[in-house]
C-alpha positions as CSV (number, residue, x, y, z in Angstrom):
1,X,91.6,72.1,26.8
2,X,93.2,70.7,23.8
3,X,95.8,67.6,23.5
4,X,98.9,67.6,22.1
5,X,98.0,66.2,18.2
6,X,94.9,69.0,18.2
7,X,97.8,72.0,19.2
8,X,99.1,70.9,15.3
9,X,95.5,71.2,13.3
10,X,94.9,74.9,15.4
11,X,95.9,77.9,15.3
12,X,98.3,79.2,18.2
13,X,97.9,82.4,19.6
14,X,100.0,84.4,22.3
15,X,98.7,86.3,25.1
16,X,97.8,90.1,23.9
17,X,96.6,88.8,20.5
18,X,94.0,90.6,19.6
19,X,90.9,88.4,18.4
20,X,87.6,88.9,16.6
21,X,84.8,86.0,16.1
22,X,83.5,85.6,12.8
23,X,80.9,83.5,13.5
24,X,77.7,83.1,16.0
25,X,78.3,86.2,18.0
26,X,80.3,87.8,15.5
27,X,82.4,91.2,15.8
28,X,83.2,91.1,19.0
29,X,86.8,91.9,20.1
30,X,88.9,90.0,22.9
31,X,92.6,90.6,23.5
32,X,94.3,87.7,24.4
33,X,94.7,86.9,28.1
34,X,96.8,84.0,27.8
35,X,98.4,81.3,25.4
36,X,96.5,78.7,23.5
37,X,94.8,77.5,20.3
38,X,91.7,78.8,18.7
39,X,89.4,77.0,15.8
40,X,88.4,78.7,12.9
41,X,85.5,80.8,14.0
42,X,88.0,83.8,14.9
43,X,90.1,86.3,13.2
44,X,93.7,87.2,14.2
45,X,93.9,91.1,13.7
46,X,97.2,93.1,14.0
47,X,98.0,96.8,14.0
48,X,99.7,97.8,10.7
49,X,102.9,100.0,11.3
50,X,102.2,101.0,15.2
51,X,99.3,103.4,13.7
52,X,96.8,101.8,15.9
53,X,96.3,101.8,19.9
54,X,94.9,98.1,21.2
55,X,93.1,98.9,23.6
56,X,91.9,102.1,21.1
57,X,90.7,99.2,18.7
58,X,89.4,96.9,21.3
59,X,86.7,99.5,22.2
60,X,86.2,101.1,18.7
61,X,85.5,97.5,17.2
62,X,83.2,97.1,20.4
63,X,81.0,100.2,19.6
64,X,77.8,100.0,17.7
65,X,79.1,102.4,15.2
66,X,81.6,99.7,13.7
67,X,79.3,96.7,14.8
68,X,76.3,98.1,12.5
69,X,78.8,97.5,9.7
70,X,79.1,93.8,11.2
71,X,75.6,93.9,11.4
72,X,75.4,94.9,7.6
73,X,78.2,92.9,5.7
74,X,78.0,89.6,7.7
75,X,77.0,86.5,5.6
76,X,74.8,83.5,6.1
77,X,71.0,83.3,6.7
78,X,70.9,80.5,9.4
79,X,74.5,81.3,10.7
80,X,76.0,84.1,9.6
81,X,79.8,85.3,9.9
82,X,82.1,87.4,8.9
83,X,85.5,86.8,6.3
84,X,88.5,88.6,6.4
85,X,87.9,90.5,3.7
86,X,84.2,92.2,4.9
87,X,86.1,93.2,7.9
88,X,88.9,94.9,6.5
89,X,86.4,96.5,4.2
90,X,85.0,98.2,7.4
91,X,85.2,101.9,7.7
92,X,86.7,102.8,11.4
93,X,87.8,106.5,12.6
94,X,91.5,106.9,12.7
95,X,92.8,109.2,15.3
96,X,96.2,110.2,15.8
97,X,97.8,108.0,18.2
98,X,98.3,110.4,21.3
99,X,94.4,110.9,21.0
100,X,94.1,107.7,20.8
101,X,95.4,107.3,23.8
102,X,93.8,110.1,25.2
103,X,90.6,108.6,24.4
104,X,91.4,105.1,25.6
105,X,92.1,106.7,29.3
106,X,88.6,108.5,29.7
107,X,87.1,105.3,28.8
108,X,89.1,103.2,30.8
109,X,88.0,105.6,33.6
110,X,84.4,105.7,32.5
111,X,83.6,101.9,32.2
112,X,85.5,101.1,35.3
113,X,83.3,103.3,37.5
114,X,80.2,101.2,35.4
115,X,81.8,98.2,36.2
116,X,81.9,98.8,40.0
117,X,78.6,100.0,39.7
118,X,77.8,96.6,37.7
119,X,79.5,94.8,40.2
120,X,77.5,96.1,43.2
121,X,74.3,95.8,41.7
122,X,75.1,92.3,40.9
123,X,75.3,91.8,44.4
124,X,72.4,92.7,45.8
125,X,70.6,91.0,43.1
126,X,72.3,87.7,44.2
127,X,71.8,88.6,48.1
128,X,67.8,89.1,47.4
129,X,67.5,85.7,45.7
130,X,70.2,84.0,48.7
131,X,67.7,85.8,51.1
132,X,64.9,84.3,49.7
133,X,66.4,80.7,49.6
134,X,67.8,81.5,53.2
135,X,63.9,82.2,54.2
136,X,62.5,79.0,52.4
137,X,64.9,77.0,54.3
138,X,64.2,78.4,57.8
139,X,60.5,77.5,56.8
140,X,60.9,74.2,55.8
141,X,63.8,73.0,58.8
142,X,61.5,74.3,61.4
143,X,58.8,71.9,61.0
144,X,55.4,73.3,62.4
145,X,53.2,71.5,64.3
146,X,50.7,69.1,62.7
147,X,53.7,68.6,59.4
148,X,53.8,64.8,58.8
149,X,57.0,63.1,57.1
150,X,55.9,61.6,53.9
151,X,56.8,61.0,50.4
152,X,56.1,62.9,47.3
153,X,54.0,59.9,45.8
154,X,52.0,59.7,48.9
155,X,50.1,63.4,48.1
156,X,50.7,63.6,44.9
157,X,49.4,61.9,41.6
158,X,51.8,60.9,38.6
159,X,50.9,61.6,35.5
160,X,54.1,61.1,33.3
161,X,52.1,58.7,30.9
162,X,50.0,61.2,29.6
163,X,53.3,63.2,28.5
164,X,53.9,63.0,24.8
165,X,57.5,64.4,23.3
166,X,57.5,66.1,20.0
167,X,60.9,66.2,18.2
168,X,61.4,70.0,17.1
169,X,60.9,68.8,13.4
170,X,56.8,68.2,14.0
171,X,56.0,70.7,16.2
172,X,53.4,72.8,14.7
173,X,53.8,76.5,15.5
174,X,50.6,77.4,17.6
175,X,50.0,79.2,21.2
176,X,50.2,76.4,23.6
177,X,53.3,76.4,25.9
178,X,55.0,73.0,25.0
179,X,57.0,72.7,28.4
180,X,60.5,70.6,28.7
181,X,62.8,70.1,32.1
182,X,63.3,73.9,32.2
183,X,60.0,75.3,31.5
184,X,58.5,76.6,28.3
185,X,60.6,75.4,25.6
186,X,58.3,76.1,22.6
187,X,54.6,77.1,22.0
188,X,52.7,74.3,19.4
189,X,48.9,74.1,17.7
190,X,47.1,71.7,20.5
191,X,47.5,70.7,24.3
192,X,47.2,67.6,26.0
193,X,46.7,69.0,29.7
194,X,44.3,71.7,30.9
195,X,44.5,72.4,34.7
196,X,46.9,73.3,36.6
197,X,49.8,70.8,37.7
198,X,53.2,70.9,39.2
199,X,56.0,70.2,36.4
200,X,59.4,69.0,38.0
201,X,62.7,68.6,36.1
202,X,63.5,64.9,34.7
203,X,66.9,65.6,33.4
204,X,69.2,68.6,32.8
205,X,72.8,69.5,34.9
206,X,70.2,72.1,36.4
207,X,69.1,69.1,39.1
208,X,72.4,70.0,40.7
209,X,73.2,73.4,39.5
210,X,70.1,75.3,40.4
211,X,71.0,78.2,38.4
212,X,66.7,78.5,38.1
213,X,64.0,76.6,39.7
214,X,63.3,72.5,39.2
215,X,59.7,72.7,40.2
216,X,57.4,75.5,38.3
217,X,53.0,75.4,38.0
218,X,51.7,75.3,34.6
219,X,47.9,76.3,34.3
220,X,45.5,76.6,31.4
221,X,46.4,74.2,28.4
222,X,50.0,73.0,27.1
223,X,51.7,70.3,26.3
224,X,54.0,68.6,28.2
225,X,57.4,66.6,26.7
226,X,59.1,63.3,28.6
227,X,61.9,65.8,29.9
228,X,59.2,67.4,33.1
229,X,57.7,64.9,35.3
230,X,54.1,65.7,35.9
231,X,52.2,65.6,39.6
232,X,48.4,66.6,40.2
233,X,47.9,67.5,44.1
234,X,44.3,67.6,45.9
235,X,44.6,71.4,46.3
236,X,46.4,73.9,45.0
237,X,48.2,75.4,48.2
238,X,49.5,72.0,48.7
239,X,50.7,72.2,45.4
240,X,52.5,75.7,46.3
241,X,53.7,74.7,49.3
242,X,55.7,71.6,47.8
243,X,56.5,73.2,44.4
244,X,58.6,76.0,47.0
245,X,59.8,72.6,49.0
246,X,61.5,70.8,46.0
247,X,63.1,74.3,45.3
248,X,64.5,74.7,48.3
249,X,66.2,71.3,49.1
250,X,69.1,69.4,47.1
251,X,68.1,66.8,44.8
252,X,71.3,65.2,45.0
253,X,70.8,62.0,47.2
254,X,68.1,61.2,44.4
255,X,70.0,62.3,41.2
256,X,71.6,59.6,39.3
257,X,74.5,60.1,36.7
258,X,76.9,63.2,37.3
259,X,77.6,63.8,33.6
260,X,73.3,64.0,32.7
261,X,72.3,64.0,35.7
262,X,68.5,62.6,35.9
263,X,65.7,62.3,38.3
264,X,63.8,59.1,37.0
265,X,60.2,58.8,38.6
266,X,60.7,56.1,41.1
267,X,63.3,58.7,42.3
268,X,60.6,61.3,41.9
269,X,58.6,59.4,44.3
270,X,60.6,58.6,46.4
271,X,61.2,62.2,48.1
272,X,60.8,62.5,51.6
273,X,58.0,65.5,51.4
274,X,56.1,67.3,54.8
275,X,52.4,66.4,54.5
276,X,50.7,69.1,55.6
277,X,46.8,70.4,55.8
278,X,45.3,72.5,53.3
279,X,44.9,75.4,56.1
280,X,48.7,75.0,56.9
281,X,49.8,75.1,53.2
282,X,47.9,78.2,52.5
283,X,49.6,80.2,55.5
284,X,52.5,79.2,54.8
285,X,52.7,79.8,51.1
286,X,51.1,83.5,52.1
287,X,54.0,84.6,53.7
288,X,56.3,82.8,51.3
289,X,54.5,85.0,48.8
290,X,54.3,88.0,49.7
291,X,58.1,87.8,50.7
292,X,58.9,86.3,47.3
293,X,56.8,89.5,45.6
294,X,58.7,92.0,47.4
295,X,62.2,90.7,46.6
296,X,60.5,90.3,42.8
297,X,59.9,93.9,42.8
298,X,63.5,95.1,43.9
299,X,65.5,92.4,41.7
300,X,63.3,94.0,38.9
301,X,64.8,97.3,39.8
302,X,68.6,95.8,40.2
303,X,67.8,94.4,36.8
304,X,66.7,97.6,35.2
305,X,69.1,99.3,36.5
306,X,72.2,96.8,35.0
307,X,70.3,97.1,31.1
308,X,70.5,101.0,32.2
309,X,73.9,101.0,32.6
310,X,75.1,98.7,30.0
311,X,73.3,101.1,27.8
312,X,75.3,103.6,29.4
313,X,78.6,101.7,27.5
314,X,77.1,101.6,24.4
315,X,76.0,105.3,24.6
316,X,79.8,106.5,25.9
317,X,81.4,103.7,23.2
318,X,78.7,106.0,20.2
319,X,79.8,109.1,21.4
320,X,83.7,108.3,21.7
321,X,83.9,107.2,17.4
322,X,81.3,109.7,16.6
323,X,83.5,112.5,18.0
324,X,81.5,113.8,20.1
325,X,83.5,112.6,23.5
326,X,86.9,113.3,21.6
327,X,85.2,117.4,21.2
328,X,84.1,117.4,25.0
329,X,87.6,116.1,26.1
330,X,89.9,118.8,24.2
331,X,87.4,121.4,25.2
């Protein structure tokens, strides 16, 4: 959103403009869906004298034969970009406009049928993971016989005063994992910890969002910043077993501050955890296992099969401005 006094220092565009960003993630087309302002990292294109379809030039700027020209001619060694006058210096196929047209349809019919495909696959890659958290929860809210309400500082021991941040400035470059709130953030030259520990988030809107997992093992040697807390259990299916418990609850009764939302270690602590045997844990985290393994091995399908078919665009978008499709449609 932008107020009133920014509308006059930005650029105003209408919906149906027809956009391409310069910068960052440069070349890529966007028509317009409504009105507003854009900064300076996009470029305002517009069809000379009718000669050119939109939606023709939306997909023919989004193939890979005009973005290896991006690819090419774009500036800059940390950030690169593009000007106004690389772009127009770009070579593009120009068909007449009914074939233009004529083009535009087939792939408008082509990368819907992907996108429904996309969409479904999408789906049953988010039902295998809700199935999964559905499972951990029916685990966990049945309590078995012989679980104990505890608390997480009660069966586990702390060990956040060994952690030692690095700003990204000293790191040396090495092969240790150099772990932060959402896992390996970096790999540096020595290691304070080796054995393996449960890591839990600190800080980071993921506490609430959940968008990946809070609680993850690290093993052999790595380093550790102030942003994971760090727990050592007695045994490592007890370890298991709670590292899937803190995933599958909400955090948010011990979560303070909504815009950086943080877990401090008296928080940490505080958790109310099942205590449970090491004999329990390790039955327990079997079957979580081997469920989680399965559901692994088909949302490594869904996945393949969504890089498969965005592929699929890029091969149909190739052919189209290489003439190929435009041959194979008037035949």
């Amino acid at each position: 959103k932008i107020i009133p006094e920014g509308i006059k220092r930005s650029r105003f565009v209408n919906k149906g403009d027809f956009l391409l960003s310069n910068s960052m993630s440069f070349g890529r087309p966007y028509i317009m869906g409504t009105t507003g302002c854009i900064h300076d990292g996009w470029l305002v294109l517009s069809p000379k004298d009718k000669q050119v379809d939109q939606d023709f030039l939306y997909y023919l700027l989004g193939s890979p034969f005009v973005y290896q020209q991006f690819d090419s001619l774009a500036a800059g060694s940390t950030v690169r970009n593009l000007n106004i006058d690389l772009v127009c210096s770009v070579k593009i196929p120009l068909l007449p406009l009914e074939e233009q047209k004529r083009l535009v349809a087939v792939l408008d019919q082509a990368f819907a049928e992907i996108d429904k495909a996309r969409s479904l696959t999408e789906k049953n890659l988010k039902n295998t993971r809700e199935l999964f958290e559905r499972y951990l929860q029916q685990i966990f809210s049945q309590r078995g016989e012989g679980w104990v309400d505890s608390t997480l500082a009660d069966i586990a021991e702390n060990l956040d005063s060994k952690r030692i941040p690095i700003t990204k400035k000293d790191r040396v470059e090495g092969q240790h994992p150099y772990y932060g709130a959402s896992g390996i953030v970096d790999y540096v030259n020595d290691y304070i910890f080796d054995e393996e520990l449960l890591l839990v988030s600190e800080d980071g809107a993921n506490l609430l969002a959940r968008t990946y997992p809070i609680a993850f093992t690290a093993t052999g040697k790595y380093w550790v910043n102030n942003h994971a807390h760090v727990l050592r259990f007695k045994d490592s299916f007890i370890q298991k077993f709670m590292e899937y418990y803190l995933n599958s609850i909400s955090l948010e009764p011990y979560v303070s501050g909504m815009a950086q939302p943080k877990l401090n270690q008296k928080a940490l602590n505080s958790i109310s955890v099942p205590s449970v045997d090491s004999v329990t844990a390790k039955e327990i985290v079997g079957s979580i296992s081997a469920l989680e393994d399965e559901l692994n091995q088909i949302q490594r399908i869904y996945k393949a099969k969504l890089d498969r078919l965005d592929e699929l665009k890029k091969s149909l978008l190739q052919k189209a401005f290489s003439g190929e499709l435009t041959k194979r449609c008037n035949e």
